[in-house]
N, C-alpha and C positions, 0 to 999 in steps of 0.2 A: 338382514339383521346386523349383520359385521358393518356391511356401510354405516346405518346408526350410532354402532356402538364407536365406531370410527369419529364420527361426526360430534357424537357428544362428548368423546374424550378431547378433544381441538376445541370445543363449544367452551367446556372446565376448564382445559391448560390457559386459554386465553384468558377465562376471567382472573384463574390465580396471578399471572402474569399481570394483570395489570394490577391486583392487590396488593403486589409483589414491592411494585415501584411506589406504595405509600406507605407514607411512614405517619405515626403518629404524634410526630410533632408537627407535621405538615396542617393539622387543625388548630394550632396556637397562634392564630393569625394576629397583628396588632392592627391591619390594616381597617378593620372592623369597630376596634375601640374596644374596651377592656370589657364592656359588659356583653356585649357580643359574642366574645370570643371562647372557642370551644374546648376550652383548657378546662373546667370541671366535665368533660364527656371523654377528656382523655383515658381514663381506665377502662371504659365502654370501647371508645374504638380502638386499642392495644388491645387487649382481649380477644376483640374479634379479628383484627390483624395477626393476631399469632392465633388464633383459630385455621385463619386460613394459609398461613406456613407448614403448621404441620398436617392439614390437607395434602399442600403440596408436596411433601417430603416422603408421602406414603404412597404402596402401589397398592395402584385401584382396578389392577387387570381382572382382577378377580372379582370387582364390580358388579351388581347386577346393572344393567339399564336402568332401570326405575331409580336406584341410589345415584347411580352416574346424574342423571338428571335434578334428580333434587337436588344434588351438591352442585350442579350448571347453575340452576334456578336461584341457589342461594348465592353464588357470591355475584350474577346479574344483579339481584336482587340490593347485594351490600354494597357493588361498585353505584350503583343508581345513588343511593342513601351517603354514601361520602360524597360522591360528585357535587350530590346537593348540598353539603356541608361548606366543604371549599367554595362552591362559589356561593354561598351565603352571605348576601351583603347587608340585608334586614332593610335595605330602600324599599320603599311604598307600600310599606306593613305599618296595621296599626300599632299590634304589639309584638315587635320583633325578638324582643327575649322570651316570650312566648314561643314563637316559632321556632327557633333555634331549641329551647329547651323541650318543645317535641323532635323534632330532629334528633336529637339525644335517648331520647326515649324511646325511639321509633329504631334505634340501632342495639340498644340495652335489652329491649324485650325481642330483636331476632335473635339475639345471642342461644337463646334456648332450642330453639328450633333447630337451627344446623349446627349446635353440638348432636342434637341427638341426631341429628342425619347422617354425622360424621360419625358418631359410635357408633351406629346399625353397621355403617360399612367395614369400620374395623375389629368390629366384633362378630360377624358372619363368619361362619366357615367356610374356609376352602373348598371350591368345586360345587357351592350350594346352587349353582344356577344349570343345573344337571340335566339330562335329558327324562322328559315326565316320565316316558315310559319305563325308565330304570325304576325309579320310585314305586310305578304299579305295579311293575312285575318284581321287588322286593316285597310289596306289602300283601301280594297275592302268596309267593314264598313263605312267608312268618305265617300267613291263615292257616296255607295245609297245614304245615309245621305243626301249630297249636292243635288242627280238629286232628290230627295226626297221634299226637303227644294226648289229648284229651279219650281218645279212642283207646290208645293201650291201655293207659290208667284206668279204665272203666272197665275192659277184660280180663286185666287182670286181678281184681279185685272178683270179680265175677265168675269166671273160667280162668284155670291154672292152664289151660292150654295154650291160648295166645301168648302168655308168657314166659311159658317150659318151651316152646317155640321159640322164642328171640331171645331167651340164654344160651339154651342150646347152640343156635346159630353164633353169638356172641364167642361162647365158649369154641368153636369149631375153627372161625377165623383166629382164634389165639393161639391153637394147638398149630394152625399150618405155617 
């Protein structure tokens, strides 16, 4: 499992890494011609560009696997979707500002998705990826507790003695 979690931490740094090196004026291309060019999608990809800086600025040690991957997943995902932006040249389309303006769209509506990837991960608590067993033998812990706690309650309302018992005792250990 640590090889994985190895694997998919290098799998993320590389995609931020390459996120890293774009910028968003790198889609204000002229070379395409004014109607072409992807300067109304620039608040779409800045947005997501600084999505994924402060990805990178945060430690993800405490990561689940599953989140690790999602957020692998998502910036594979966004590096594919600019790649095809940039090299966007709108030859042998019928309707090329079509195209390009799903291409925009197609980065505006992932924008939702790995914010919220990104909040699960830095909104988890610390240490949530725990060993099960801890959690069952807490949650078997709180049961006695309760049938525990539900048992005196009911004694003592019933018989004065289980509860003249555990004053008594109470009271004993404060006297020594």
């Amino acid at each position: 499992m640590k090889k994985a979690r190895r694997q998919m931490h290098e799998r993320l740094s590389t995609g931020l890494a390459e996120l890293s090196r774009i910028k968003p004026t790198d889609f204000v291309r002229e070379d395409v011609g004014r109607d072409l060019s992807f300067r109304v999608g620039l608040p779409y990809f800045d947005r997501t560009l600084e999505l994924f800086h402060r990805i990178s600025r945060c430690d993800l040690g405490q990561a689940s696997f599953a989140d690790l991957a999602n957020l692998a997943g998502d910036a594979e995902r966004t590096l594919d979707q600019f790649h095809r932006a940039l090299s966007f040249t709108g030859e042998d389309l019928e309707n090329p500002r079509e195209a390009r303006n799903l291409l925009i769209e197609e980065v505006c509506e992932s924008f939702a998705r790995i914010s919220t990837d990104f909040e699960r991960v830095i909104t988890q608590p610390l240490g949530s990826e725990q060993d099960p067993l801890t959690g069952i033998a807490l949650t078997i812990g709180v049961c006695t507790l309760a049938i525990a706690l539900a048992a005196i309650a009911y004694y003592s309302t019933h018989e004065r003695t289980v509860a003249d018992s555990i004053l008594n005792a109470v009271h004993r250990v404060r006297l020594l």
